[in-house]
C-alpha positions in Angstrom: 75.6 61.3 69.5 78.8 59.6 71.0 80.2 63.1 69.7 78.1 65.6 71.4 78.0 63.5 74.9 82.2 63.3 75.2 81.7 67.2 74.3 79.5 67.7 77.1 81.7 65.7 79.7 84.2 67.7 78.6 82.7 71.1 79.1 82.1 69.7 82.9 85.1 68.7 83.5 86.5 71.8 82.3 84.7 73.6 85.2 85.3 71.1 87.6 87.2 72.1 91.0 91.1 70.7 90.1 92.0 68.1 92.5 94.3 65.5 92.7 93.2 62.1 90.5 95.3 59.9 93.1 92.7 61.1 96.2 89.2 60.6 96.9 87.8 64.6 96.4 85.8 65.6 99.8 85.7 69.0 99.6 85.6 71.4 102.3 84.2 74.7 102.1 87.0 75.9 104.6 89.1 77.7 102.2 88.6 81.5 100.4 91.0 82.7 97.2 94.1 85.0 97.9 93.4 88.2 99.6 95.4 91.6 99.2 95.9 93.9 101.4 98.3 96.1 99.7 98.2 98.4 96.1 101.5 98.9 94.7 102.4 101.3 92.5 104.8 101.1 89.8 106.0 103.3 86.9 106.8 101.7 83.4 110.2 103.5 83.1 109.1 102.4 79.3 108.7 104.5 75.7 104.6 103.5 75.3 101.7 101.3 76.8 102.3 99.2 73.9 106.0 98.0 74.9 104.7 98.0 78.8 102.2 95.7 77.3 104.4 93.2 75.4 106.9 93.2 78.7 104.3 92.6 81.0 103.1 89.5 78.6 106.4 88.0 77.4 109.2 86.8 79.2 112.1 89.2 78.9 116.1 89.7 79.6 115.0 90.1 83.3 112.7 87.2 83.8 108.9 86.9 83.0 107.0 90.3 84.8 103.0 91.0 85.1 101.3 93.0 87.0 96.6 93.4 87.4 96.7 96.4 85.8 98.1 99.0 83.5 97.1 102.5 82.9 97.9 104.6 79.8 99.0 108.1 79.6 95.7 108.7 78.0 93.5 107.1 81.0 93.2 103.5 79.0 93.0 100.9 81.9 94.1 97.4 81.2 94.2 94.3 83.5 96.5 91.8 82.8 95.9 89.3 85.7 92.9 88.5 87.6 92.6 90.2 91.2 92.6 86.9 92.9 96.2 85.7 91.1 99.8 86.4 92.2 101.2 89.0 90.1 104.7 89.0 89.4 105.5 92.8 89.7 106.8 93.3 93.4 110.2 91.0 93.4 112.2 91.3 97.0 110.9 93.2 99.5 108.5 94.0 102.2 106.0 96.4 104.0 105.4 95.8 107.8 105.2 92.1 108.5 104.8 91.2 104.7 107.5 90.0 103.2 106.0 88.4 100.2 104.3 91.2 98.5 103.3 89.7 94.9 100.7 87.2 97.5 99.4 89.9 99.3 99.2 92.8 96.5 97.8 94.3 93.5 100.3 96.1 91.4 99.2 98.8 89.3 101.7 99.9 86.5 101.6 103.5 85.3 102.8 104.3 81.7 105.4 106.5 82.3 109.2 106.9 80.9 110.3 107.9 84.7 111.1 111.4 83.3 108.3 113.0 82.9 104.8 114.2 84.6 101.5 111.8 85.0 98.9 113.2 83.1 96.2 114.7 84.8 93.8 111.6 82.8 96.1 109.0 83.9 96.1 109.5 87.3 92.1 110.5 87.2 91.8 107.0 85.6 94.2 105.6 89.1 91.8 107.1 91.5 88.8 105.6 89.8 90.5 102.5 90.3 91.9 102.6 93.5 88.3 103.6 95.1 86.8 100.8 93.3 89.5 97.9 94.5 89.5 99.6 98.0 85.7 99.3 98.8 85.3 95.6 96.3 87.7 94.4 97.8 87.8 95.7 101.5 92.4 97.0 101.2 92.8 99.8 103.5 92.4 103.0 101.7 96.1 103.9 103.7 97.7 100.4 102.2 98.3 102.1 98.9 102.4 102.5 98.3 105.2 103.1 96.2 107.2 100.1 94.7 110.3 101.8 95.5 108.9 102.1 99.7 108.7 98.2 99.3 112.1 97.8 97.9 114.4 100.6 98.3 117.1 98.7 97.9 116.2 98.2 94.6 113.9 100.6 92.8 112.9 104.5 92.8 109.4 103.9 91.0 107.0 105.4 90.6 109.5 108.3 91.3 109.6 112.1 92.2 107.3 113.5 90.2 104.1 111.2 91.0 101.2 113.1 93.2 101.1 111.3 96.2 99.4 114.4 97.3 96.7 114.4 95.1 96.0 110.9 95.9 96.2 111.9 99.3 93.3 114.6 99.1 91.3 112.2 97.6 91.8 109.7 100.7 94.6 107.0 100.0 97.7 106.3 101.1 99.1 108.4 104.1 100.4 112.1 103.5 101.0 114.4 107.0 98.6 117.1 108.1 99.5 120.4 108.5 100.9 122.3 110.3 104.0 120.2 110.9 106.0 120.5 114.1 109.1 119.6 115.6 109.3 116.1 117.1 109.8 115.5 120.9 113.8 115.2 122.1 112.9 111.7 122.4 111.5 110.6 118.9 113.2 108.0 117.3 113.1 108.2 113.7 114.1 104.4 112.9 111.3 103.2 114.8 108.9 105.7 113.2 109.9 105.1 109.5 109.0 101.1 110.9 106.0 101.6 112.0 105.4 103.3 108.4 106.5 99.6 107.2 109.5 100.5 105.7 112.0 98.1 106.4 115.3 99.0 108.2 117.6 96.3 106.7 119.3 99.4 105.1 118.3 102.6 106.7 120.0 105.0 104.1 117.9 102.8 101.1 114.7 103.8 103.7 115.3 107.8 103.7 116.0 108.1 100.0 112.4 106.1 99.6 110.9 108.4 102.5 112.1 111.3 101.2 111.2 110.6 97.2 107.2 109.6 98.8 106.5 112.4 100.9 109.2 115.6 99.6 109.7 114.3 96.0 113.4 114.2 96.5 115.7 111.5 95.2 118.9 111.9 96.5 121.2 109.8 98.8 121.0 110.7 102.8 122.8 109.1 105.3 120.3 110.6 108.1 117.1 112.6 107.9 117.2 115.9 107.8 114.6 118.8 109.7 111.6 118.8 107.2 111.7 115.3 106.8 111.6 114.4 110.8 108.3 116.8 111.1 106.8 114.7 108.6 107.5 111.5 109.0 106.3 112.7 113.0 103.2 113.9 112.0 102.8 110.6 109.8 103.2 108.4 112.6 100.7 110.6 114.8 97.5 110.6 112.6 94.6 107.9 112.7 94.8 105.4 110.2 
């Protein structure tokens, strides 16, 4: 009997509220679990969702990584960390006025060796799940970006050949209407590619990430060139 009651304490306790044993526990109900604002999108750069699975779960040369979820090739959706948790995918970097992105985030790895095209099921299985994490839990459908827009200093995932346009038509993240014109004399590029949330600590690292979002180009620029300035114009002229 003395058995099955210590059992039973210890099944509350387990789903107590964790609070310090030093301090009286009053709780207040004036508190709500992490919220993000932000979808980040990554590529895998690996050979299989298997690897992407052990490096995502183990610690490796680089330091432990994670990230909510991971999507095969195939469309096979796996989360890793629960919605309300820090991931560890984003590292340094920001977007707008956030400059810790793993606490206001949810990464989504795609399996992808950075080479090659998304299959047309893997990215079927990413809009699926960027409608349902937009509407549960209330991220503006234009918050969705590119790990390498966060930190182009640092990374060129998920690269050229992802279809930020087909992601576009189907209503997230932010992709220029047509037709495209010719900014005013007065336009100021820096202060557009800003308001984007693209941080200007090094402008070049900003244009190649620009460019490889919205043209699919990843090359070094030192400025922007005609076709970019249209869109990045007509970007920074559309409702959100």
């Amino acid at each position: 009997m003395g058995a099955a009651l210590l059992a039973v304490l210890l099944a509350g306790c387990a789903h107590a509220p964790p609070h310090n044993p030093l301090a009286r526990w009053v709780p207040s109900p004036n508190h709500n679990a992490r919220e993000a604002t932000l979808i980040v999108i990554h590529a895998t750069t690996q050979d299989s969702v298997e690897q992407s699975l052990d490096t995502l779960r183990t610690r490796n040369s680089g330091g432990p990584v994670s990230s909510h979820y991971l999507i095969g090739r195939d469309g096979a959706l796996y989360q890793l960390v629960a919605e309300d948790r820090r991931a560890w995918h984003a590292g340094p970097g920001s977007w707008g006025t956030i400059s810790d992105v793993n606490s206001a985030s949810i990464g989504i790895e795609l399996d992808n060796n950075g080479s090659e095209p998304f299959p047309a099921e893997q990215i079927d299985k990413l809009l699926v799940l960027l409608e349902d994490l937009c509407k549960r839990l209330d991220i503006p459908r234009y918050q969705v970006i590119a790990h390498a827009d966060m930190a182009p200093t640092r990374k060129t995932d998920p690269g050229p050949l992802f279809p930020w346009a087909r992601l576009a038509q189907a209503g997230f993240g932010r992709w220029p209407s047509e037709p495209l014109i010719d900014p005013p004399a007065d336009f100021d590029p820096r202060s557009a590619l800003r308001i984007l949330g693209y941080s200007m600590d090094d402008y070049a690292a900003a244009i190649r990430a620009f460019r490889l979002h919205y043209r699919g180009i990843d090359a070094d620029a030192t400025e922007l060139g005609v076709e970019d300035l249209r869109i990045l114009y007509a970007l920074v002229n559309i409702p959100e």
